[in-house]
C-alpha positions in Angstrom: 16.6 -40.4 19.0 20.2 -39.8 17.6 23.0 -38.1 19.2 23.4 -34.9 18.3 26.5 -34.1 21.0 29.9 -33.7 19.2 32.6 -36.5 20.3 35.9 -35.8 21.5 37.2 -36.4 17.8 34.7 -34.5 15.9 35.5 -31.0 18.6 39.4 -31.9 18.3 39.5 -32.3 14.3 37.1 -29.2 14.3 40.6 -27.5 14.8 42.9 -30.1 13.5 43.3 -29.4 9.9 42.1 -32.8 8.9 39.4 -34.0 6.6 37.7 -36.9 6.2 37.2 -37.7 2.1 34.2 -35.3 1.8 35.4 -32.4 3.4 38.9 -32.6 1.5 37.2 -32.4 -1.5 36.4 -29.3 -0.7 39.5 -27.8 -0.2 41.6 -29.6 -3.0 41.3 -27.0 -5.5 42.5 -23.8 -3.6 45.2 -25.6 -1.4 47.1 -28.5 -3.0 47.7 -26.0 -6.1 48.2 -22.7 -5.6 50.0 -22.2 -8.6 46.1 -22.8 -10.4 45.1 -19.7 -9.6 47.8 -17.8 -11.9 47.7 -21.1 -14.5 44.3 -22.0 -15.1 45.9 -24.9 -17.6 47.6 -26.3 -14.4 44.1 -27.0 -13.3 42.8 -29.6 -16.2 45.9 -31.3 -16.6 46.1 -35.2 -15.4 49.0 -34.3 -13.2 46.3 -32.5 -10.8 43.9 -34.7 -10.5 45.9 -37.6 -9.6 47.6 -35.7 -7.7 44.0 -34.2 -5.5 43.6 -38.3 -5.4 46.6 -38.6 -3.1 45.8 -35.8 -1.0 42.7 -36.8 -0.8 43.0 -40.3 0.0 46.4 -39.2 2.7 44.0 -37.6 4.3 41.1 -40.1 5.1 43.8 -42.4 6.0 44.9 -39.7 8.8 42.0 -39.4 9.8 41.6 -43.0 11.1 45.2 -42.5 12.4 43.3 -39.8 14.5 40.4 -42.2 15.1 42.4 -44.6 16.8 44.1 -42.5 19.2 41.3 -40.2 20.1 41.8 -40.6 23.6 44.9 -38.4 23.0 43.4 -36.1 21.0 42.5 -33.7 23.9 46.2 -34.2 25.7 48.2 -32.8 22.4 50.1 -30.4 23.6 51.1 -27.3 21.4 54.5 -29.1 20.1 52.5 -32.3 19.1 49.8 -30.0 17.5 52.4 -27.9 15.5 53.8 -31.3 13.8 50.9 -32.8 12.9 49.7 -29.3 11.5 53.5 -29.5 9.2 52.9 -32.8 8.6 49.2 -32.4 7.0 50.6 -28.8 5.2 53.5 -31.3 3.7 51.2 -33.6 2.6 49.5 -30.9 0.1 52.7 -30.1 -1.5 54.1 -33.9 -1.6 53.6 -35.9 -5.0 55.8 -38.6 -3.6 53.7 -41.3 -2.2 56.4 -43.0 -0.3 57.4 -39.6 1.4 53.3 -39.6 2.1 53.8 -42.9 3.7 56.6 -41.1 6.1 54.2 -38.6 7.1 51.5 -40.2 8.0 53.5 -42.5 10.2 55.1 -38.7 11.5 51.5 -38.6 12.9 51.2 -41.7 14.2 54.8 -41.4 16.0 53.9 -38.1 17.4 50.9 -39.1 19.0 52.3 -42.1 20.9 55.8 -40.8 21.8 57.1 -37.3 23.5 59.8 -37.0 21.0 58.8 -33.5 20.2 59.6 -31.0 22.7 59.6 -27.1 23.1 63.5 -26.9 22.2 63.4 -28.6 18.7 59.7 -28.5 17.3 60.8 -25.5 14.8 64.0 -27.5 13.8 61.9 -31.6 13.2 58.9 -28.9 11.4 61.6 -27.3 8.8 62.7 -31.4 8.6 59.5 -32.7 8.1 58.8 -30.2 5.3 62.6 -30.3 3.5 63.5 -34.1 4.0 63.7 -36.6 0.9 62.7 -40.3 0.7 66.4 -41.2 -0.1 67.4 -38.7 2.6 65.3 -40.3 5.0 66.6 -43.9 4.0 70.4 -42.6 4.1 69.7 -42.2 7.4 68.0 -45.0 8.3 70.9 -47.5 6.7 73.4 -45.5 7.9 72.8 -43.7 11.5 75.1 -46.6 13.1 78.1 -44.8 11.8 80.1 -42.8 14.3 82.3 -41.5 11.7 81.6 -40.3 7.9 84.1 -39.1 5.3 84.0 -38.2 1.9 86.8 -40.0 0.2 87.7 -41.9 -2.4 89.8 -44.1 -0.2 88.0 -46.9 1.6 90.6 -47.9 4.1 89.3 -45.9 6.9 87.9 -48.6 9.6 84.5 -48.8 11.4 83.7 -45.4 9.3 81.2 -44.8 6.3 83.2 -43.5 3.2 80.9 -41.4 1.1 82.9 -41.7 -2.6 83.6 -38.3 -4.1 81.0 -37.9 -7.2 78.7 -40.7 -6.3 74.5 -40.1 -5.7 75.1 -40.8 -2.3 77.5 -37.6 -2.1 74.7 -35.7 -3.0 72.3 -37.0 -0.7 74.8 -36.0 2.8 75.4 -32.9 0.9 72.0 -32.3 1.6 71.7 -33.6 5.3 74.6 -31.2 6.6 72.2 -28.2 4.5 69.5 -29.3 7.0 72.1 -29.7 9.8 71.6 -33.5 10.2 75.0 -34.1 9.6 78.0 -32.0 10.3 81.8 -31.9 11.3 83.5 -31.2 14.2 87.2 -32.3 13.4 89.4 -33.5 10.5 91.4 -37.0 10.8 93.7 -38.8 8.2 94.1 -35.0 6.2 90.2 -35.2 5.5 87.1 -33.5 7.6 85.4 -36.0 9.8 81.1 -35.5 9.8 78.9 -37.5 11.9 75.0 -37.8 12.5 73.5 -34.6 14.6 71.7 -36.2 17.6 68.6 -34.5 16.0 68.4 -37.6 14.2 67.3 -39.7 16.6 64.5 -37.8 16.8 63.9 -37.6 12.9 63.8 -41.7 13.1 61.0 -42.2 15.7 59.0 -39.7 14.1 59.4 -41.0 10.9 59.9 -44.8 10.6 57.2 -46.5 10.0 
C-alpha cells in the first residue's frame, strides 16, 4: 500500500516557491521572461531557452538543498522565508551562472545560520537581488581592509588604494550605491570609505 500522507518537505515546498524539474517547466515561460509577452520573437530565440535550462536546472539543484535540511524546513522563520523567496525570484532574472552559484549557496547559508534578522532582511533582500559577481569577489578579496581610498597615490599604509579610472573604481562605486561601503572622514586631503558592517553578513550568506 503506498503512502499517500504529504512529508514535511512536500507541505513546506507546497508554499516555498520551489520546483523540482517538472514543475519548473511549467512555469518557465510566463516568469523567467516577462518581456515575451510584449515580444513574442524574444520567445524562439536561443538566448531563452538556454537560459529556461539554467533556471530550470538552479532550481532542482535547490531543491535538494531543501531536501537536505528538511528538518528545518518547518522552523524558517519569516526572515529566512523572505530570503530564500529573493533568492529563488533572483534566480529567474540571473543569466550569470556564477552569480547562480552565489544564490544557491544564499540558501544553503540561510538555512544553517541566523544571520538574517528582523532589522536587515529588507536591506541583505535589495543585496541579494542588486549584487554583482565581481562585486561580490571585491568584497571577498578585500573586506580585511580598515581603510579604502581612491587615489592615485599608493603610499598610504595598511589601506586599499582604489586607482582613479581603473575597473575596480567602478566596482566600489557601486558598493557605496548599495551602501556596502561608505565614508565617515577624510585623511591625507582625500575621503576615507571603509566596509559597512552589513557585509559581514553579505559573506556568510553568500560564500560558498
Amino acid at each position: 500500500m503506498i503512502d499517500s500522507d504529504p512529508t514535511k518537505l512536500e507541505k513546506s515546498t507546497g508554499s516555498l516557491p520551489v520546483g523540482i524539474a517538472s514543475a519548473s517547466v511549467a512555469i518557465l515561460g510566463t516568469s523567467i521572461t516577462p518581456l515575451a509577452a510584449f515580444v513574442p520573437f524574444l520567445v524562439q530565440s536561443l538566448a531563452t531557452g538556454r537560459h529556461a535550462k539554467r533556471v530550470d536546472k538552479a532550481l532542482s539543484e535547490i531543491n535538494e538543498i531543501l531536501k537536505s535540511h528538511e528538518d528545518s524546513i518547518n522552523s524558517l522563520t519569516d526572515y529566512q522565508f523572505k530570503i530564500i523567496n529573493e533568492v529563488i525570484s533572483t534566480i529567474f532574472q540571473t543569466v550569470d551562472d556564477k552569480k547562480i552559484s552565489f544564490l544557491k549557496a544564499a540558501i544553503n547559508n540561510t538555512l544553517t545560520s541566523d544571520v538574517v534578522g528582523e532589522n536587515d532582511v529588507d536591506y541583505l533582500s535589495r543585496i541579494i537581488r542588486n549584487i554583482s559577481v565581481d562585486e561580490i569577489n571585491f568584497i571577498i578579496n578585500n573586506n580585511s581592509y580598515d581603510k579604502i581610498f581612491f587615489s592615485d597615490h599608493e603610499d598610504i599604509e595598511d589601506a586599499l588604494i582604489i586607482k582613479l579610472g581603473s575597473p575596480e573604481e567602478v566596482i566600489a562605486s557601486g558598493l557605496i550605491n548599495m551602501g556596502l561601503i561608505y565614508s565617515k572622514e577624510s585623511a591625507w586631503d582625500v575621503v576615507k570609505y571603509e566596509f559597512s558592517p552589513i557585509v559581514e553578513k553579505v559573506l556568510v550568506l553568500l560564500q560558498k
